[in-house]
C-alpha positions as CSV (number, residue, x, y, z in Angstrom):
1,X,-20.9,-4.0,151.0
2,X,-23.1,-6.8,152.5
3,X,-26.1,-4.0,152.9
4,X,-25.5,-3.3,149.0
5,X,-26.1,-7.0,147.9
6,X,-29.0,-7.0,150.7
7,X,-30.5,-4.9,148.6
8,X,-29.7,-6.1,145.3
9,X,-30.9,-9.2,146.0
10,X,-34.2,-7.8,147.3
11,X,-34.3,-5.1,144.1
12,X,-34.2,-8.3,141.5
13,X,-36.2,-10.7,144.0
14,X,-39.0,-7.7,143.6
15,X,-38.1,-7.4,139.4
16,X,-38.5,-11.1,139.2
17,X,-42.2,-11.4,140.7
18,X,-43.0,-8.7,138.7
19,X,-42.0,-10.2,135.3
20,X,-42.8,-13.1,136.1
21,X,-46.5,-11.9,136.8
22,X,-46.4,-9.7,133.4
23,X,-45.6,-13.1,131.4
24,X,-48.2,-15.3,133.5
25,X,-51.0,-12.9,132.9
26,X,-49.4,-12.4,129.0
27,X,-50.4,-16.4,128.7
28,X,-54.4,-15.2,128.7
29,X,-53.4,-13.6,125.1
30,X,-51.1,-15.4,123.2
31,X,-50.0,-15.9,120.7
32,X,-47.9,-12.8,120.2
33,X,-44.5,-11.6,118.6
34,X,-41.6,-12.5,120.8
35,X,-43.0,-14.1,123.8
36,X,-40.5,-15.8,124.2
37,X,-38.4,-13.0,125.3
38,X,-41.0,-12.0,128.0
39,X,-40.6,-15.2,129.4
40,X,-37.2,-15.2,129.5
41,X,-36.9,-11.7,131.9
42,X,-37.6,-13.5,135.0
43,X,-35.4,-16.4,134.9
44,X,-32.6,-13.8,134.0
45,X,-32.8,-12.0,137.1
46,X,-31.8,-14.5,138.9
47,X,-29.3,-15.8,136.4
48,X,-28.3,-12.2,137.1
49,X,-28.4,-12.0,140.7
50,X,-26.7,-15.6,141.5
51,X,-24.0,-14.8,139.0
52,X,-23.2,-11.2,141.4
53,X,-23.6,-13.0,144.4
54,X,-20.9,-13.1,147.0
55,X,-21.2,-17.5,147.5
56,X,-20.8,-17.8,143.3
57,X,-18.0,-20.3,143.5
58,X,-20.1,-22.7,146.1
59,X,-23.2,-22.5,143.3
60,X,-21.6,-22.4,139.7
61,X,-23.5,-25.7,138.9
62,X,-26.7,-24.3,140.2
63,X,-25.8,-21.2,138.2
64,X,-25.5,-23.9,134.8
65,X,-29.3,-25.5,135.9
66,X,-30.7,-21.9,135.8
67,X,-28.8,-21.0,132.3
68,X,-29.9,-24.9,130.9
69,X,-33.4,-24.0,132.0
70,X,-33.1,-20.2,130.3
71,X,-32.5,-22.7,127.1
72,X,-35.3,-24.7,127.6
73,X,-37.8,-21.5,128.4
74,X,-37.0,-20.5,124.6
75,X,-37.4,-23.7,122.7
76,X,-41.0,-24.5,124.4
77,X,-41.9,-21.2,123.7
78,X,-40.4,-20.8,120.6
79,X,-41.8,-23.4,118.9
80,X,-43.7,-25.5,121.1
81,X,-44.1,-28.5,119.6
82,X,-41.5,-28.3,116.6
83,X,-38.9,-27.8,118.9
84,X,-40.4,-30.0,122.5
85,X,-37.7,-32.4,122.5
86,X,-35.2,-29.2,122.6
87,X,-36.6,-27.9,125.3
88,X,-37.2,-31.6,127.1
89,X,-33.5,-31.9,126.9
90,X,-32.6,-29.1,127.9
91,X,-34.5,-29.3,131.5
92,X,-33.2,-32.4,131.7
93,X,-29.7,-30.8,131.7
94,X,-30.8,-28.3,133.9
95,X,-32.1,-30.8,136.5
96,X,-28.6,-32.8,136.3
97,X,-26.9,-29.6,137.3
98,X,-29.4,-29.2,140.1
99,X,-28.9,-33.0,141.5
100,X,-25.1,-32.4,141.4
101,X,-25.2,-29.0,143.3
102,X,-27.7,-30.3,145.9
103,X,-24.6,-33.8,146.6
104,X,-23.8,-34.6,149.2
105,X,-27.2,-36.5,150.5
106,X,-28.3,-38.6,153.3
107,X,-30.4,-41.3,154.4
108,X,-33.8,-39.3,155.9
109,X,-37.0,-38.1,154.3
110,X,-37.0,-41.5,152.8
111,X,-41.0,-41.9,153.0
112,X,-41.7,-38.7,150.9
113,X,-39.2,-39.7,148.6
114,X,-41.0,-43.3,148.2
115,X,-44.0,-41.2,147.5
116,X,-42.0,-39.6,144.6
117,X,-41.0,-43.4,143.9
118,X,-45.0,-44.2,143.6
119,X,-45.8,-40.7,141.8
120,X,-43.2,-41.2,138.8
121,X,-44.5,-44.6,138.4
122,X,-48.9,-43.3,138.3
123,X,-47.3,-40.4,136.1
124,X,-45.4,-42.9,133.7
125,X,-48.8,-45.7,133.7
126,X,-51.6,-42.8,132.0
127,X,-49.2,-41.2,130.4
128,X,-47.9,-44.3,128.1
129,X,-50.7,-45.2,125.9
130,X,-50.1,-41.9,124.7
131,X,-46.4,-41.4,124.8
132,X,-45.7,-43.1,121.5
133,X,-41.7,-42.3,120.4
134,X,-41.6,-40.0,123.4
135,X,-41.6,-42.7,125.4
136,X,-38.0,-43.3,126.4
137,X,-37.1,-39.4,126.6
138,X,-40.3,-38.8,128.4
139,X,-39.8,-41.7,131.0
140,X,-36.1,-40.6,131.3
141,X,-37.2,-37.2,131.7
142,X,-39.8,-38.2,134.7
143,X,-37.3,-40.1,136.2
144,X,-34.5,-37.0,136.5
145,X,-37.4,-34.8,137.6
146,X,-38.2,-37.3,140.8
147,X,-34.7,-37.4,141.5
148,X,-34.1,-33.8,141.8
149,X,-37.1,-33.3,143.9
150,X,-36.0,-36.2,145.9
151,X,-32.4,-34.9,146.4
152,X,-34.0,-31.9,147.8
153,X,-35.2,-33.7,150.7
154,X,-32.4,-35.9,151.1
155,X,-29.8,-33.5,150.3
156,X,-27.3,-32.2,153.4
157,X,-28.1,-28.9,152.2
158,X,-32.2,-29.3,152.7
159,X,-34.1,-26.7,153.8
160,X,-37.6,-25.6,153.3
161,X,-37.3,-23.6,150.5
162,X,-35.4,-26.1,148.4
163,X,-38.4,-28.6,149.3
164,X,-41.3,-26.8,148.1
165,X,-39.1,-25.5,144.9
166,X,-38.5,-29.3,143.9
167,X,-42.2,-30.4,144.7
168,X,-43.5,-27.4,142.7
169,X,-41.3,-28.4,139.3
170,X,-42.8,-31.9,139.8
171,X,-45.8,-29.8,139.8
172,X,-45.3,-27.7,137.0
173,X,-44.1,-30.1,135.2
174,X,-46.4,-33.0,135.6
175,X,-49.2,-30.3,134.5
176,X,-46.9,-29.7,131.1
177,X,-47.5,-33.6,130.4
178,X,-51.2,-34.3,131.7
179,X,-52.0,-31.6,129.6
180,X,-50.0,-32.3,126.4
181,X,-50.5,-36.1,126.4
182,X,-53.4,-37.3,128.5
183,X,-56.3,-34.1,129.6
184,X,-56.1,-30.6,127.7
185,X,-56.4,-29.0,131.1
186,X,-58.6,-25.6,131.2
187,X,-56.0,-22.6,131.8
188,X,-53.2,-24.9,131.9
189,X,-50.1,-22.4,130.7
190,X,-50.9,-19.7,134.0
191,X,-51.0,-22.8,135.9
192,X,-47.8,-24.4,134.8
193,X,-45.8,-20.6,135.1
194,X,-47.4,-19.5,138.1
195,X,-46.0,-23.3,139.5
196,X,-42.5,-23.3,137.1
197,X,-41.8,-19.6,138.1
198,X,-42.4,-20.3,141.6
199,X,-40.2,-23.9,141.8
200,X,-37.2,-21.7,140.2
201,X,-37.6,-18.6,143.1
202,X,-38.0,-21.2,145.9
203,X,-34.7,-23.4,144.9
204,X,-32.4,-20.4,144.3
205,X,-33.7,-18.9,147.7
206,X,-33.2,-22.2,149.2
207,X,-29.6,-22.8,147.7
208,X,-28.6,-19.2,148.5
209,X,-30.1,-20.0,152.1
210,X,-28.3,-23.1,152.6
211,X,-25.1,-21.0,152.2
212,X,-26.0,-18.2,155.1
213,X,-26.3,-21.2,157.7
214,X,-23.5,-22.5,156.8
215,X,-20.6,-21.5,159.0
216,X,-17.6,-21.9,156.4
């Protein structure tokens, strides 16, 4: 049984880099009809695979972040700008169910999360001038984002994997805003997926890791 979800987990690890590579190297021709749907493969796999996994009951809020951010993959694809604020919120959602399945936390790390501290507030100065009513979501938005990569360092359940998955969706993410509100940045959309897709592998690898070390 545990040499049959070995290599389950392996087959859809392997289908996930590979979908996620078709949709990253789809970005060089878009638009076209139902993108959205490409982009959606990848993150279902591991929808797919955390859902059949033996340690379900220990992640079901994690398993809400990846379905939240499934939601939030369609609306900024969809229609992405008509329907931004859709998808805005529904990350947001996603990173709340990510905070709350990375409790409880500790006091260490604490200077890398003050660098978050200093990031979210450079991110927040040269983005405003251009921000206008997407101020308050956007600022709320940064501020969720920072919290979940900090909780990833400060979290009992930290580990590597869950580090560099919450520092890439700063990345990721902080790419999606420089380049929507400040800097058109050349080849911005591979950037942001190669970073996005990456963040989403490393914290459900890092989750699902915390959970092999743990002796219960």
């Amino acid at each position: 049984m545990i040499k049959k979800l070995e290599n389950m987990n392996q087959n859809i690890s392997r289908l996930y880099i590979l979908f996620a590579g078709i949709f990253i190297i789809s970005t060089f021709f878009k638009p076209y009809p139902f993108s959205w749907l490409i982009k959606l493969i990848p993150i279902s796999f591991l929808i797919y695979g955390l859902f059949r996994s033996k340690t379900l009951p220990h992640h079901t809020l994690f398993l809400f972040g990846l379905i939240f951010s499934a939601f939030g993959d369609f609306f900024l694809d969809y229609g992405r700008d008509n329907l931004f604020i859709f998808g805005l919120g529904a990350f947001l959602i996603a990173h709340l169910f990510y905070l709350f399945s990375l409790r409880p936390i500790e006091t260490k790390r604490l200077l890398p999360v003050f660098c978050y501290v200093i990031y979210g507030c450079w991110m927040l100065w040269i983005l405003k001038p251009e921000l206008g009513q997407m101020l308050i979501p956007v600022s709320i938005y940064i501020f969720v984002l920072l919290l979940m990569g900090s909780f990833t360092l400060v979290s009992k359940k930290s580990n590597n994997w869950l580090v560099i998955g919450g520092l890439s969706f700063v990345i990721s993410d902080s790419l999606i805003g420089i380049n929507k509100f400040y800097y058109p940045i050349a080849f911005s959309h591979p950037m942001i997926m190669m970073t996005y897709y990456f963040a989403q592998f490393a914290l459900v690898k890092g989750i699902l890791a915390h959970n092999d070390d743990d002796p219960s």
